[in-house]
NUVOSE-845577 format. One record per atom (N, C-alpha, C, O): residue in one letter; x, y, z. Coordinates in steps of 0.05 Angstrom, whole numbers, plus 5000, padded with zeros to 4 digits. Example, Ala and Ser with C-alpha at 12.3 -4.5 7.8 and 13.67 -1.06 7.14 Angstrom:
BEGIN
a526448865156/a524649105156/a526449345156/a528549345169/s525749555142/s527349795143/s525850015157/s526850235161/
This chain:
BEGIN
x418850312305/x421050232288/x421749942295/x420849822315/x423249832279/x423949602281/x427149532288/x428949622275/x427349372311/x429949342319/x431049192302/x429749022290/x434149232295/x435149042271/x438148952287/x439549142294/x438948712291/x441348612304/x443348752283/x442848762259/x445248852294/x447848942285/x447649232266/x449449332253/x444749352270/x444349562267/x443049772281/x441549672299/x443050052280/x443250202303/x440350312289/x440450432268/x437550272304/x435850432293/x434950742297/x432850842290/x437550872312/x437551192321/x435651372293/x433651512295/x436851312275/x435951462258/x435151262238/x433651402223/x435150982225/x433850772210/x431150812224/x431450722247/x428850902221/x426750942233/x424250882212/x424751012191/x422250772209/x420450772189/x418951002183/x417051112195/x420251072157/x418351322148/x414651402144/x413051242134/x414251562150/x410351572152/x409751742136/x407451822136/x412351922108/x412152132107/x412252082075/x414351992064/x409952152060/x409752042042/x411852162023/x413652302033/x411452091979/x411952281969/x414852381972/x415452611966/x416952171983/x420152261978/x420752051960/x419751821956/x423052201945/x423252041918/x426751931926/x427851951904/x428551841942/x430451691932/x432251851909/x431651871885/x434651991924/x436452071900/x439152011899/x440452101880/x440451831922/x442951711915/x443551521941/x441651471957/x445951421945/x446651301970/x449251431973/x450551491954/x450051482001/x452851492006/x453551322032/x452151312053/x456251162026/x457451052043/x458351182056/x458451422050/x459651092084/x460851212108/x463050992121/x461850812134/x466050962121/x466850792135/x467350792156/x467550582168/x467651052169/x468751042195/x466551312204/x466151542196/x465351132224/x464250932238/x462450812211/x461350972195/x462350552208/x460550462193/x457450642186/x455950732204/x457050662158/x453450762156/x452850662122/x454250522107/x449950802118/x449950842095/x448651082095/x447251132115/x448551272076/x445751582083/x444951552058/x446251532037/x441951542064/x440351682042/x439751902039/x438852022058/x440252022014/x438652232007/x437152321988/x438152301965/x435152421990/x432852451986/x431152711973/x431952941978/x429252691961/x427352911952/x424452881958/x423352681950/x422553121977/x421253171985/x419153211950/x419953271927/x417253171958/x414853241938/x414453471935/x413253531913/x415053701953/x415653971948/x418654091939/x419054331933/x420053931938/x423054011928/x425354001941/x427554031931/x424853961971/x426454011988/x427553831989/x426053641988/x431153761990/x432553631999/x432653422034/x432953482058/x432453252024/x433453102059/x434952862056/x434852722036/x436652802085/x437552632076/x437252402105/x436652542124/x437452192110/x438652002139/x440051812131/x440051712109/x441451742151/x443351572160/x443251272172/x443651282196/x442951132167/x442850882175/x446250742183/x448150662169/x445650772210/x447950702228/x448850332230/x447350152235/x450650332226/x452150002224/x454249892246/x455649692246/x453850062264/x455450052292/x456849792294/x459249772300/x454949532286/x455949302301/x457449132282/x458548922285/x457249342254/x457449092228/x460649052229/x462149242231/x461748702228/x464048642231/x464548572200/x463248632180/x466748422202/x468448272190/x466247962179/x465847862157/x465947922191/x463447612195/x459947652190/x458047492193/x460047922180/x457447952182/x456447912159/x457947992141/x453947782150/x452347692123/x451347872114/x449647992127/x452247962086/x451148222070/x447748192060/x445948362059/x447747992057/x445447822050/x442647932071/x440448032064/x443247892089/x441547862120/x441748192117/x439648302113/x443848342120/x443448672129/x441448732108/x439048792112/x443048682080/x441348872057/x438448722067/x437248922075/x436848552070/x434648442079/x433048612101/x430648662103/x435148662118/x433448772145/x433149072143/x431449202156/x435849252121/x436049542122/x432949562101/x431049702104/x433449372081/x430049392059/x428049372071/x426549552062/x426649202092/x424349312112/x425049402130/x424349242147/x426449612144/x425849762162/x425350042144/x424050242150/x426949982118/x427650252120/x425650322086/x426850302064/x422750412087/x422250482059/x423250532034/x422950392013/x424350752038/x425850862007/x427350701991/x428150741968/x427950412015/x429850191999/x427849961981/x427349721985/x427050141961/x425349911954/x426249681937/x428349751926/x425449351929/x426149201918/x428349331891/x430649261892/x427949431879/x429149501854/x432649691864/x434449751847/x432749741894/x434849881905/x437549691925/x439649771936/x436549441923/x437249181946/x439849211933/x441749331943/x440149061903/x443849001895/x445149271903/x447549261911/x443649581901/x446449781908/x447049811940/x449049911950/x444449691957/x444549741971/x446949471993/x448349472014/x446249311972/x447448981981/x451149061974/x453048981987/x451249231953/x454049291943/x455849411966/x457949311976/x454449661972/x455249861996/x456349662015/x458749612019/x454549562024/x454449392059/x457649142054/x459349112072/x457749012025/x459948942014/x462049072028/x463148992048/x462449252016/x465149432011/x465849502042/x468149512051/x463549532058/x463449692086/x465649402096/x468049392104/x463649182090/x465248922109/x467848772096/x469248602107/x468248872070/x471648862066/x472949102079/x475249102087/x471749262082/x474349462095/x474749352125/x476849342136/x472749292133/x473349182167/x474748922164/x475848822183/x474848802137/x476148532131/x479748612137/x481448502150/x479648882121/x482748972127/x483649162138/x485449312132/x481749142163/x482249212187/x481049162207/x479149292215/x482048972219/x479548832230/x479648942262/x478448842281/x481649182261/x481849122295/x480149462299/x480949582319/x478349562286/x476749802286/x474649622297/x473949392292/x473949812316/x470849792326/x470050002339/x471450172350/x466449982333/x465950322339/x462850212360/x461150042355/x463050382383/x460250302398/x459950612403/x461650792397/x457050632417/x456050772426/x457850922452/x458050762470/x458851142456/x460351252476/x458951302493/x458851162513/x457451562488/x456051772508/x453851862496/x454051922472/x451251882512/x449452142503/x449152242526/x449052172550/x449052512507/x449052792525/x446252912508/x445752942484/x444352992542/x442453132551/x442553362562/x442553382587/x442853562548/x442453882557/x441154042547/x440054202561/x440954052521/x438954232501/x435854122510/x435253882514/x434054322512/x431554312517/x430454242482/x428354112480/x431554312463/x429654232437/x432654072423/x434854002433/x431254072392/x433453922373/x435654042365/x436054272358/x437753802368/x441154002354/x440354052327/x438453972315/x442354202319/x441254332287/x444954192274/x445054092251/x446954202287/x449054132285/x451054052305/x450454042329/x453154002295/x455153922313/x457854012301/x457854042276/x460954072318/x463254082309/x465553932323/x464753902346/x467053862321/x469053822338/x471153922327/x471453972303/x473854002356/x475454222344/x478153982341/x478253742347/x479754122333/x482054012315/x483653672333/x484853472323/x483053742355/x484353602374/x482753372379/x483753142384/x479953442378/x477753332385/x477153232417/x476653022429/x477653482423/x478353342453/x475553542465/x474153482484/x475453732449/x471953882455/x471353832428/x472653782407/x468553892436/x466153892414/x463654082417/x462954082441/x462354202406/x460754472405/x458154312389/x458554152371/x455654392397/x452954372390/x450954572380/x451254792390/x449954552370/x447554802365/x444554712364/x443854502354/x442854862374/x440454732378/x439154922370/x440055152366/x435254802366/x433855002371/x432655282392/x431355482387/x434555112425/x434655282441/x435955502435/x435655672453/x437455582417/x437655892414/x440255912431/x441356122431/x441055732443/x444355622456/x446455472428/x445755352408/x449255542440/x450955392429/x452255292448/x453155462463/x452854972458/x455054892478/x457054762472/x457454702448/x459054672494/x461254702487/x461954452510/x461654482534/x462954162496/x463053912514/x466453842512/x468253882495/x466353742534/x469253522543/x468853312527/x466553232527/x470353192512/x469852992489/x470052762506/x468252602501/x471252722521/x472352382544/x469852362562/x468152182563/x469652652582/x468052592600/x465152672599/x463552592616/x464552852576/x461852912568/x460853102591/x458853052603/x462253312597/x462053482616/x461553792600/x463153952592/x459053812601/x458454132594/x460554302604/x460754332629/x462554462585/x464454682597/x462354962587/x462855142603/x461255012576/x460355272563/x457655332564/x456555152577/x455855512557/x454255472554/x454755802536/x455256022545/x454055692508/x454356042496/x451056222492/x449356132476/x450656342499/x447856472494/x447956752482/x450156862482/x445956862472/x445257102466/x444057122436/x443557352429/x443456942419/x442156842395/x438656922403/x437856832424/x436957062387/x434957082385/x433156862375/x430756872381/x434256652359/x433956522348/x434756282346/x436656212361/x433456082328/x435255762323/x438055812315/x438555982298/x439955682327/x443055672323/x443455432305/x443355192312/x443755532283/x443055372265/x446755212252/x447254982246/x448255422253/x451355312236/x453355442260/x453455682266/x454455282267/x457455292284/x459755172276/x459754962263/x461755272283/x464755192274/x467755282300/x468155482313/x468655142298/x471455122316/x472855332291/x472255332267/x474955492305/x477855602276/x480755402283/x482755442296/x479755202267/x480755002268/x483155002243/x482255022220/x486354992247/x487254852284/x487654932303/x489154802318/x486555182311/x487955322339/x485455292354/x485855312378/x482955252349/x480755132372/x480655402388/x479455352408/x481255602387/x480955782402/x478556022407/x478156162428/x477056022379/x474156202373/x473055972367/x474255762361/x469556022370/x467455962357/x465656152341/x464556362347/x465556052323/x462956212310/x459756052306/x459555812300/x457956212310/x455156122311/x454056262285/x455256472280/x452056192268/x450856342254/x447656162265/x447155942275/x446056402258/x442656402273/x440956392247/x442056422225/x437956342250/x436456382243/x435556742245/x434356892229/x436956792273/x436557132281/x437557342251/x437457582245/x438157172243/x440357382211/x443057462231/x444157672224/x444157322252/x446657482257/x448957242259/x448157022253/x451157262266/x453357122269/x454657182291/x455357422292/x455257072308/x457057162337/x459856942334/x460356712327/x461457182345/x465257102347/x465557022371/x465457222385/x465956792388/x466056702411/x469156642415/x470856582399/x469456672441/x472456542462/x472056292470/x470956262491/x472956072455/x472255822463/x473655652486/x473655412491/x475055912500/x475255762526/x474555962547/x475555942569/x473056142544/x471156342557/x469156372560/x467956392581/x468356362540/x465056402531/x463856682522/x461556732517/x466356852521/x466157072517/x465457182488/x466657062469/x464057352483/x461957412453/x464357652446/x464257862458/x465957612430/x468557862416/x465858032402/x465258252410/x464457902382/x462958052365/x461157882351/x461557642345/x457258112342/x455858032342/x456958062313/x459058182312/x455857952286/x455958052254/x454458102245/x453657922230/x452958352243/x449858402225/x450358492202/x452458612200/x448858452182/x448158492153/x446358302140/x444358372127/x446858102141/x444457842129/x441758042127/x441458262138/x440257922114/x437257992115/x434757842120/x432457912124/x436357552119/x435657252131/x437357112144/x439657192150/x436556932147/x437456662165/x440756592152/x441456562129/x442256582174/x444556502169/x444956162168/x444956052190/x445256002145/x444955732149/x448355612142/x448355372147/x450155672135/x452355632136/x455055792140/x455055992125/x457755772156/x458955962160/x462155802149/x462255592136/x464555962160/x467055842153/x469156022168/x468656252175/x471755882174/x473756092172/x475156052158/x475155812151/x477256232147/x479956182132/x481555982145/x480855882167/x483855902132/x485855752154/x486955942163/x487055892188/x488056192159/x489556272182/x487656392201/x488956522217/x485356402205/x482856442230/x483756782223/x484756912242/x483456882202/x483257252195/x480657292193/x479657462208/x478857132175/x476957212162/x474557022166/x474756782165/x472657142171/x469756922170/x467956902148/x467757122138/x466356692135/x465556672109/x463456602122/x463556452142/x460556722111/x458056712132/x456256692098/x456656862081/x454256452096/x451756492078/x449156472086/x448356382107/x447956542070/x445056692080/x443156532064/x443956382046/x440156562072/x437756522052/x437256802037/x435856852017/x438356922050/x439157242028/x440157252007/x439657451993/x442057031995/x442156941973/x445457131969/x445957251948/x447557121997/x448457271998/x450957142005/x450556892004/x452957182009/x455257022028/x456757272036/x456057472023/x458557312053/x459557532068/x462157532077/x462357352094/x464657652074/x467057562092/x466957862115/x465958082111/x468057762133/x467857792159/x470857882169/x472757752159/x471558112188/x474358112198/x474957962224/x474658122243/x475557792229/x475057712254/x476057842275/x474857802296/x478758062276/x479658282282/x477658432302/x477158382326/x476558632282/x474558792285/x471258742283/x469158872289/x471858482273/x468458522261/x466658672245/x464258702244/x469158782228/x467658902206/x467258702184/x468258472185/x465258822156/x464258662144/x466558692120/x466258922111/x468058612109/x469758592091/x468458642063/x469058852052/x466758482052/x465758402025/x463058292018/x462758092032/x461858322010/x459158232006/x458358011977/x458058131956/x458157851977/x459357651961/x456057621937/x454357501951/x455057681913/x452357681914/x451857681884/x452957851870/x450157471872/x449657461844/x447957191842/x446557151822/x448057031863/x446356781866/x443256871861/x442157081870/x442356721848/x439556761862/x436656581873/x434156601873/x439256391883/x436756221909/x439156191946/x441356271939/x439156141963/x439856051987/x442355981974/x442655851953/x444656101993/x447055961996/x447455782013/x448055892035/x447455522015/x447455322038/x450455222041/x450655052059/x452255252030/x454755032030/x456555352021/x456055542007/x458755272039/x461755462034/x463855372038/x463555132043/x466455442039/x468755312053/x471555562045/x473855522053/
């Protein structure tokens, strides 16, 4: 990849991967970005992020849109003015506010494979991970100090969530087809949730933290008692992957 001054190349990385077609842009102001997203030659959705960590008040839109267009493929010539527009807007908002600045804090090394997600709870004073290790953990937001370590997933831990605002449970949903009710200042497993027939790829709670909203590649969505752990409702008439709930 190519290093770019005043941009963060974590995820701006040069693509090798042919055959993605470009399907919108979204801005990000806080912390500075831009994300692309994208369509696979087979259908599949993706998207990355191109991080702006350093971009000020003084910075030349000219020069970014220049350097984000060769590092970054999918920005091809014909995409530069929306992309030149974005980077605009990014450096008037730091114009009227100029006293935001965002750096790199902390990285944290504990998962043996890739996170699949991330949460932070209401306070933001912890934050929860999910990886392919088949773990969910559970960090000190200041000092980056592993408090948790949740296990018992057969599978990739694919969607986690705080019951936010009381920060007090976690929920995991797996690739295993199950969902686990965690004590987020224990570590303690209240309850496993079986019924899926696939992969659990997104979950939810209510606001008053009663009920859990769990979807599937079963083509299914589910409410949950958080109580008991019984299955409330079976939610079903889709007929491709439920990926998104709330």
């Amino acid at each position: 990849s190519v290093r770019i001054p005043g941009i963060s190349n974590q995820n701006a990385t040069r693509c090798t991967r042919p055959l993605m077609k470009l399907k919108r842009f979204l801005v990000r102001y806080y912390p500075p970005g831009i994300t692309l997203e994208y369509e696979r030659s087979n259908g599949d959705a993706g998207s990355r992020t191109i991080d702006l960590l350093n971009l000020d008040q003084y910075s030349d839109p000219d020069l970014i849109t220049a350097q984000i267009a060769r590092d970054e493929p999918l920005v091809t010539e014909s995409r530069k003015p929306q992309i030149r527009k974005l980077v605009v807007k990014l450096i008037e908002k730091m114009r009227n506010d100029p006293h935001q600045s965002f750096y790199l804090f902390k990285i944290l090394r504990a998962h043996v494979l890739p996170l699949t997600n991330c949460a932070f709870n209401k306070m933001g004073d912890k934050f929860i991970t999910g990886s392919y290790d088949r773990t969910c953990r559970v960090w000190d937001t200041m000092t980056g100090e592993e408090l948790l370590t949740l296990e018992g997933h057969k599978n990739v831990v694919y969607a986690i969530a705080f019951n936010n605002p009381y920060g007090d449970k976690i929920i995991t949903g797996s690739f295993d087809k199950t969902c686990k009710l965690w004590d987020s200042r224990t570590g303690d497993c209240f309850h496993t949730l079986r019924g899926h027939s696939a992969e659990i790829v997104c979950l939810s709670f209510n606001p008053p933290s009663t009920v859990i909203a769990t979807g599937s590649m079963d083509t299914t969505a589910k409410l949950w008692d958080v109580e008991t752990g019984i299955e409330l409702h079976s939610l079903s008439g889709h007929s491709a992957e439920i990926v998104s709930l709330s």
